[in-house]
OpenMM code with the backbone's topology and positions (N, CA, C; nanometers):
from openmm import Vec3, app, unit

residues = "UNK UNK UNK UNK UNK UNK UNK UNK UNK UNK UNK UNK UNK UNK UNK UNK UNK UNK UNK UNK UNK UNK UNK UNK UNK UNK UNK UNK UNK UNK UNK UNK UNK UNK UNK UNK UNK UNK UNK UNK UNK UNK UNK UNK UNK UNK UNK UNK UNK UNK UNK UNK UNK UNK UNK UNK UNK UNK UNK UNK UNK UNK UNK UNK UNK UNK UNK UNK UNK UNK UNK UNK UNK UNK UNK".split()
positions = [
    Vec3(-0.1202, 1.0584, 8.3590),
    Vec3(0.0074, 1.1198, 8.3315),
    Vec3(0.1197, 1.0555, 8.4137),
    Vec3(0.1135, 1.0194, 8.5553),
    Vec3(0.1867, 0.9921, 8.6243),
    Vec3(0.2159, 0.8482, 8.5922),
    Vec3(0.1274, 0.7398, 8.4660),
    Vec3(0.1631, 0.5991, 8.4397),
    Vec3(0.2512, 0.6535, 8.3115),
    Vec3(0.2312, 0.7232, 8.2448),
    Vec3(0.3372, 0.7698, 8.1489),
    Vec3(0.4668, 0.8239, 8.1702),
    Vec3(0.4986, 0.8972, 8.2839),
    Vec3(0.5973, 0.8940, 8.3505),
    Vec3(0.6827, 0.8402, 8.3717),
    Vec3(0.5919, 0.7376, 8.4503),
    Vec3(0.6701, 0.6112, 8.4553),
    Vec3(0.7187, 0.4885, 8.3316),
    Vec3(0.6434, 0.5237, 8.2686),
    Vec3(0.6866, 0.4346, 8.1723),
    Vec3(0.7875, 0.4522, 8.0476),
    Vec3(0.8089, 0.5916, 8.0637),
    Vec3(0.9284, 0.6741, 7.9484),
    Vec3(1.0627, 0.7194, 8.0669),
    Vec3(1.0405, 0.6096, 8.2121),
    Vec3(1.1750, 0.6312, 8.3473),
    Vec3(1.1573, 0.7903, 8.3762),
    Vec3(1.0918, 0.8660, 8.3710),
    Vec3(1.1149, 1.0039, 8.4237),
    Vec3(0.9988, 0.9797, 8.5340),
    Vec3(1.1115, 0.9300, 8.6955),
    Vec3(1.0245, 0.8857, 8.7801),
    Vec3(1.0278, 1.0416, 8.8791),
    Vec3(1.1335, 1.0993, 8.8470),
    Vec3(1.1202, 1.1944, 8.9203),
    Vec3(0.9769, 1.3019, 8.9098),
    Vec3(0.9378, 1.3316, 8.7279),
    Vec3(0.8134, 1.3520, 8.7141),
    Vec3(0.7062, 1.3225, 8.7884),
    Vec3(0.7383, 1.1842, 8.7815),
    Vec3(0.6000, 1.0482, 8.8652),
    Vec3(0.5925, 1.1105, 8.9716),
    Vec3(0.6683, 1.0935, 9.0327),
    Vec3(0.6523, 1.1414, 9.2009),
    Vec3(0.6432, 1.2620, 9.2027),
    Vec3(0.6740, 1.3791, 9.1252),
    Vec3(0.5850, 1.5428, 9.1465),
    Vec3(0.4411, 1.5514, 9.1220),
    Vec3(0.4270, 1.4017, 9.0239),
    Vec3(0.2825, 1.4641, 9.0316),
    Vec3(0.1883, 1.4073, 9.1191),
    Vec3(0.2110, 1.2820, 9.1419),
    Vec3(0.1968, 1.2018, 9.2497),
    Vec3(0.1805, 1.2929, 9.3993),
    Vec3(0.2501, 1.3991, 9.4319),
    Vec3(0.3016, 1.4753, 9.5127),
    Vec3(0.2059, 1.6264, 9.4861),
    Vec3(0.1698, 1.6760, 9.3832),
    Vec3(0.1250, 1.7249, 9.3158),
    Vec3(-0.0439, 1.6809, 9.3913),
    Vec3(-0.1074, 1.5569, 9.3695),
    Vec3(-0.1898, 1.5093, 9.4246),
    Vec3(-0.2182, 1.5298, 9.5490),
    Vec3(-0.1467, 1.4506, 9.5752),
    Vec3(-0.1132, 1.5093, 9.7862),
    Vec3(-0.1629, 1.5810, 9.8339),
    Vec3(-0.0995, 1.6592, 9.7669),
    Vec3(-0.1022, 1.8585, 9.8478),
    Vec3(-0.2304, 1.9048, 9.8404),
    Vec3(-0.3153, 1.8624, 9.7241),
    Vec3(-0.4443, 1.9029, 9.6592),
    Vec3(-0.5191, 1.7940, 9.7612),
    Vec3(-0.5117, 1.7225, 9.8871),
    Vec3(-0.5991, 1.6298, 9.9134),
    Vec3(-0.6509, 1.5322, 9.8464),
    Vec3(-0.5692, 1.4916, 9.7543),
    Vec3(-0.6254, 1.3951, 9.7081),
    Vec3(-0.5646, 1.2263, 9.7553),
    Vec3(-0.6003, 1.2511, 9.9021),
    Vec3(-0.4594, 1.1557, 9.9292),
    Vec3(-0.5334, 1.0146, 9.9401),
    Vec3(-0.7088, 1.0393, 9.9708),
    Vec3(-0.7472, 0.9047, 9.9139),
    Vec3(-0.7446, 0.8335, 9.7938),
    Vec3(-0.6800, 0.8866, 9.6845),
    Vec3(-0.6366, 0.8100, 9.6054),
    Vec3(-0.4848, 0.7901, 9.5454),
    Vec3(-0.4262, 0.8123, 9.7039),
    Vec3(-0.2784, 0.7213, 9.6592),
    Vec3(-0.2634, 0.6444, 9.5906),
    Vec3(-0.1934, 0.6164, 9.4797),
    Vec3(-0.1334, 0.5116, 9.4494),
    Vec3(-0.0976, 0.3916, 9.4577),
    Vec3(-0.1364, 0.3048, 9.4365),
    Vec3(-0.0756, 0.1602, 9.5192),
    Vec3(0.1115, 0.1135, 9.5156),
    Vec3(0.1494, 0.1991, 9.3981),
    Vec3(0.2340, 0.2306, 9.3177),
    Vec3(0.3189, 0.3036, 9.4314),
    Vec3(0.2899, 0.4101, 9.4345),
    Vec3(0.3926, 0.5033, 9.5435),
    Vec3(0.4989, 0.5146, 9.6348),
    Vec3(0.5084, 0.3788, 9.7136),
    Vec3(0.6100, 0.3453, 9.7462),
    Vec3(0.7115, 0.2982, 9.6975),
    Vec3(0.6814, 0.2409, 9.6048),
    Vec3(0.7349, 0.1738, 9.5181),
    Vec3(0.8291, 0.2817, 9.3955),
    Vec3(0.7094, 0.3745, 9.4092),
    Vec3(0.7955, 0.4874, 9.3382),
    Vec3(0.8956, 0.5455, 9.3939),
    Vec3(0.8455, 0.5958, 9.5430),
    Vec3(0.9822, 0.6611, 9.6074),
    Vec3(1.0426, 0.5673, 9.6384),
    Vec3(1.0957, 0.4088, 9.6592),
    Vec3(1.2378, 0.4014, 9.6293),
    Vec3(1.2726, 0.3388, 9.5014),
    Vec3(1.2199, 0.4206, 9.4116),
    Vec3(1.2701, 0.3898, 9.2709),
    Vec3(1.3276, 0.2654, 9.2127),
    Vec3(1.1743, 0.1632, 9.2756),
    Vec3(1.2247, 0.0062, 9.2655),
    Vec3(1.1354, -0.0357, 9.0541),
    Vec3(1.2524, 0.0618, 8.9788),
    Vec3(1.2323, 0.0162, 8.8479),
    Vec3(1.1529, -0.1259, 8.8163),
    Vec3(1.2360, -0.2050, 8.8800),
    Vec3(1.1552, -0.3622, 8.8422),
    Vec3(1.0673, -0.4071, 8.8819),
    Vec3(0.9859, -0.3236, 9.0114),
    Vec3(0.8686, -0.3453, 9.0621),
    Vec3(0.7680, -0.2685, 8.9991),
    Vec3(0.8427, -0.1522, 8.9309),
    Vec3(0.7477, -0.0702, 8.8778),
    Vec3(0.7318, -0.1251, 8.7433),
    Vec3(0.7867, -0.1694, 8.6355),
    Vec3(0.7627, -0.2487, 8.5502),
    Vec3(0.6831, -0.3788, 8.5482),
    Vec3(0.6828, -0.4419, 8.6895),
    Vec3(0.5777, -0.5670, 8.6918),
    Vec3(0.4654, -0.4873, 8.6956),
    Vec3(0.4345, -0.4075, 8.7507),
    Vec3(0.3118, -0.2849, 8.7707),
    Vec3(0.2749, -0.2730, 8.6775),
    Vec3(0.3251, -0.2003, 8.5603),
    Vec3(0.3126, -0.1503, 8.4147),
    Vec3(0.2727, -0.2927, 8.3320),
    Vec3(0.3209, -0.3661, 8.3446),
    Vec3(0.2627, -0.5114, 8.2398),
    Vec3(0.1970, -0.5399, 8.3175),
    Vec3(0.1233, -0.5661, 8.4242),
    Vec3(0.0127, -0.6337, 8.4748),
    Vec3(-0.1154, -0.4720, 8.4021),
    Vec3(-0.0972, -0.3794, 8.4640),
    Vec3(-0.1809, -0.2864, 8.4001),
    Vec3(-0.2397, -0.3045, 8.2226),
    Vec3(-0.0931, -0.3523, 8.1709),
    Vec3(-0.1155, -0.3007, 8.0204),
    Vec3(-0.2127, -0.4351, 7.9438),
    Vec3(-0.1541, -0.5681, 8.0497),
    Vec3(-0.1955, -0.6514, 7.9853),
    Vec3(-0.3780, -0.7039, 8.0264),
    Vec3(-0.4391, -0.6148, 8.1393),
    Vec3(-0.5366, -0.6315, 8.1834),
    Vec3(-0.6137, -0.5456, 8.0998),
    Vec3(-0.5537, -0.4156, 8.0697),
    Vec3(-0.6219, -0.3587, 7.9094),
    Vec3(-0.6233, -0.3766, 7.8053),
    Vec3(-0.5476, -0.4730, 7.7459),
    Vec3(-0.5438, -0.5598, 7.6691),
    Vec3(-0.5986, -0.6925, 7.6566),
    Vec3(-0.6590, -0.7253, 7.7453),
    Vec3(-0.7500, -0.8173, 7.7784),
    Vec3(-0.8973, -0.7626, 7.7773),
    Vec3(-0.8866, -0.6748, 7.8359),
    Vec3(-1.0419, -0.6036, 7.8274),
    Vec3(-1.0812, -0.5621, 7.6795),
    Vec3(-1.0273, -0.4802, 7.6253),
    Vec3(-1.0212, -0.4167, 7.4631),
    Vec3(-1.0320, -0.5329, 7.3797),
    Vec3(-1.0165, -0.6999, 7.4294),
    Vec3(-1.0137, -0.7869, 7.3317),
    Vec3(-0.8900, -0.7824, 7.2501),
    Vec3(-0.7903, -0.7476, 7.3048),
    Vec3(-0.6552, -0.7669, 7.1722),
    Vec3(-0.5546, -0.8239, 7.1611),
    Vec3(-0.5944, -0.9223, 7.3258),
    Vec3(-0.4390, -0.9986, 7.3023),
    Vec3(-0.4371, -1.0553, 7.1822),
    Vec3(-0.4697, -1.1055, 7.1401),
    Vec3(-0.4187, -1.1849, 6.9599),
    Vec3(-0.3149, -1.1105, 6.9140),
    Vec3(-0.3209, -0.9674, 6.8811),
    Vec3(-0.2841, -0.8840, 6.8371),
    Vec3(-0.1597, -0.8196, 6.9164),
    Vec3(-0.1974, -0.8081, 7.0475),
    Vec3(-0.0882, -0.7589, 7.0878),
    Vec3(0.0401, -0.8085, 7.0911),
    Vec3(0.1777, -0.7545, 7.1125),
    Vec3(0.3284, -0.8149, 7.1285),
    Vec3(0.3597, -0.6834, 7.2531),
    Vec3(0.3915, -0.7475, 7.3084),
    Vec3(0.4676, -0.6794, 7.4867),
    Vec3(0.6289, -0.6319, 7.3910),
    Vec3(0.6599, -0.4867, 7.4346),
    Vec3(0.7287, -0.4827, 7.3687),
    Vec3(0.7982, -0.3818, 7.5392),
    Vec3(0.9298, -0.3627, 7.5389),
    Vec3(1.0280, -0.2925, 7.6766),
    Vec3(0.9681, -0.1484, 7.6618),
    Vec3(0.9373, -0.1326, 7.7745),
    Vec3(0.9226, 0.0250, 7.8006),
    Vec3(1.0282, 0.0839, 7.8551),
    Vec3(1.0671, 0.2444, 7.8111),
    Vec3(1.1650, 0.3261, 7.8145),
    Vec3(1.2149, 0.3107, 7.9734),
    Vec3(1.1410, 0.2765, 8.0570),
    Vec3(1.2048, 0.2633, 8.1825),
    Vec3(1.2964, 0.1357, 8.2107),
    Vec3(1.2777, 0.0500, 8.1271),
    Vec3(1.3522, -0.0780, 8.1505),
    Vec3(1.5010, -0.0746, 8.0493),
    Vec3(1.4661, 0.0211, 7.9866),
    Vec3(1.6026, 0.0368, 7.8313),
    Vec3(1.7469, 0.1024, 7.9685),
] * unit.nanometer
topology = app.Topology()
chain = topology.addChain("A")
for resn in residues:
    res = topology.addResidue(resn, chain)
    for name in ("N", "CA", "C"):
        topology.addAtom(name, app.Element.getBySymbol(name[0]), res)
């Protein structure tokens, strides 16, 4: 939920749930992301998001198929 967040720019979401996590102890699995979230470095978080999308897209077998298209956080 919290990569969807980010990827439709509702970072403030990101980081409640992110935060959300936290509180629940789940702090061994911070984010690598997280800092990055709190200072709302958009363009770092977008290299994030295409390295993610395109490593599942590699796995699934679909680059052929696929086209990288802007996510709502970069519009």
């Amino acid at each position: 939920m919290v990569h969807i967040a980010i990827a439709k720019g509702d970072l403030d979401e990101a980081i409640r749930l992110v935060d959300v996590g936290i509180a629940k102890g789940w702090v061994d699995h911070l984010p690598t992301y997280y800092e990055l979230l709190k200072k709302r470095d958009r363009g770092a978080l977008v290299t994030f998001l295409r390295k993610q999308q395109a490593s599942s897209i590699e796995t699934l077998g679909l680059t052929d198929y696929w086209e990288p298209t802007a996510f709502p956080l970069e519009l």
